[in-house]
N, C-alpha and C positions, 0 to 999 in steps of 0.2 A: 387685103392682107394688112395684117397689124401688128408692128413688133412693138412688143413691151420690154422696157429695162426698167429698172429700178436704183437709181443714182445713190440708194444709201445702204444697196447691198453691197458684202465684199468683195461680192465674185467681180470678174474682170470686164468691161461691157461688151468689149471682144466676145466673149464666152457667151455673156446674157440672149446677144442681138442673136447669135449661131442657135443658140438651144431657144429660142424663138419659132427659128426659123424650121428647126427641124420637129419643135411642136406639132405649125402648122402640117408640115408633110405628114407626119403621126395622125392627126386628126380629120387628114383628107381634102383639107381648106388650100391645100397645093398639091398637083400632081407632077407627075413627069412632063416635062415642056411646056409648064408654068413659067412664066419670065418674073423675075425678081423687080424689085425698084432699084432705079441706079443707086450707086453708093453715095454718091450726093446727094439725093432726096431723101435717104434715108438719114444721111449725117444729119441735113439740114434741121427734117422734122422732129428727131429726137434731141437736137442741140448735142450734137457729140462730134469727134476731129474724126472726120474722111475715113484718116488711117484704120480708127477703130472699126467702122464698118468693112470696107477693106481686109481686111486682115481677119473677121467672122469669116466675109464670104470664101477667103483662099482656106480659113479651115473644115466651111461644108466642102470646101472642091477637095482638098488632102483625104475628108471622110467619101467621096464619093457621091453626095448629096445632089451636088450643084458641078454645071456646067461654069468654064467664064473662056467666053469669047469675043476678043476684039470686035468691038461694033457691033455684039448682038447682046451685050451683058450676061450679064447672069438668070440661069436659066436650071429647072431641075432637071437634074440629070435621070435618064432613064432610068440607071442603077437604083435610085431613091424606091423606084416603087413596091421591091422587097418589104418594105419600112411600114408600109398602109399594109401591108397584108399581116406580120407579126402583130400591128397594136391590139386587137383581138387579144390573141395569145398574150399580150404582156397583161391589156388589164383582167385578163382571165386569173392571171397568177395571183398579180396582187391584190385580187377581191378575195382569192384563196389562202394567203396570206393572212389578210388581214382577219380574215373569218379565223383562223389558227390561233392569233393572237403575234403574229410576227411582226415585229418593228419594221418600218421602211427602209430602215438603216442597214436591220439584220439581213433585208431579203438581198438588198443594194452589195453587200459582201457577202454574200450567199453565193451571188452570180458573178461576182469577179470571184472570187474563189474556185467556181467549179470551172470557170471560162480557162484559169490557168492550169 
């Protein structure tokens, strides 16, 4: 597994390492009871403060992604495997989409739009 951030975007790297992470689940590269790298391997290797990894992983756990348990780290959660079954359905949309001629942006408030 490979997390990428990018230190000259403005998103938050909290946010980067998370949407990483939940890539990989998306794309199948993690399943449910996949164990994570400790937050410390992960701080280490991308040169980033603990906290930030940290504070990713408690937001896949608040989304339901990721397990975090004492002495067994972090681990994907069963729930997560919902997620591999829609990506299908999501890039179905946006190949249809895009064939439309619909912005990513437009399709991106399309779906929080109707979600509300």
């Amino acid at each position: 597994m490979l997390i990428r951030i990018d230190a000259e975007s403005g998103r938050p790297l909290f946010e980067q390492v998370a949407s990483s992470v939940r890539g990989d689940i998306l794309a199948g590269r993690l399943e449910p009871g996949d164990r994570l790298p400790t937050a410390r391997e992960v701080a280490d290797a991308l040169e980033i403060n603990l906290h930030t990894v940290l504070r990713a992983y408690q937001q896949l756990r608040d989304e339901g992604l990721v397990d975090l348990r004492r002495g067994r780290g972090a681990v994907i959660a069963a729930s997560a495997a919902p997620l591999t079954e829609v990506a299908h359905d999501i890039r179905t949309l946006v190949a249809r989409a895009s064939a439309l001629g619909i912005p990513p942006a437009t399709l991106a408030a399309l779906i929080t739009e109707v979600e509300s």
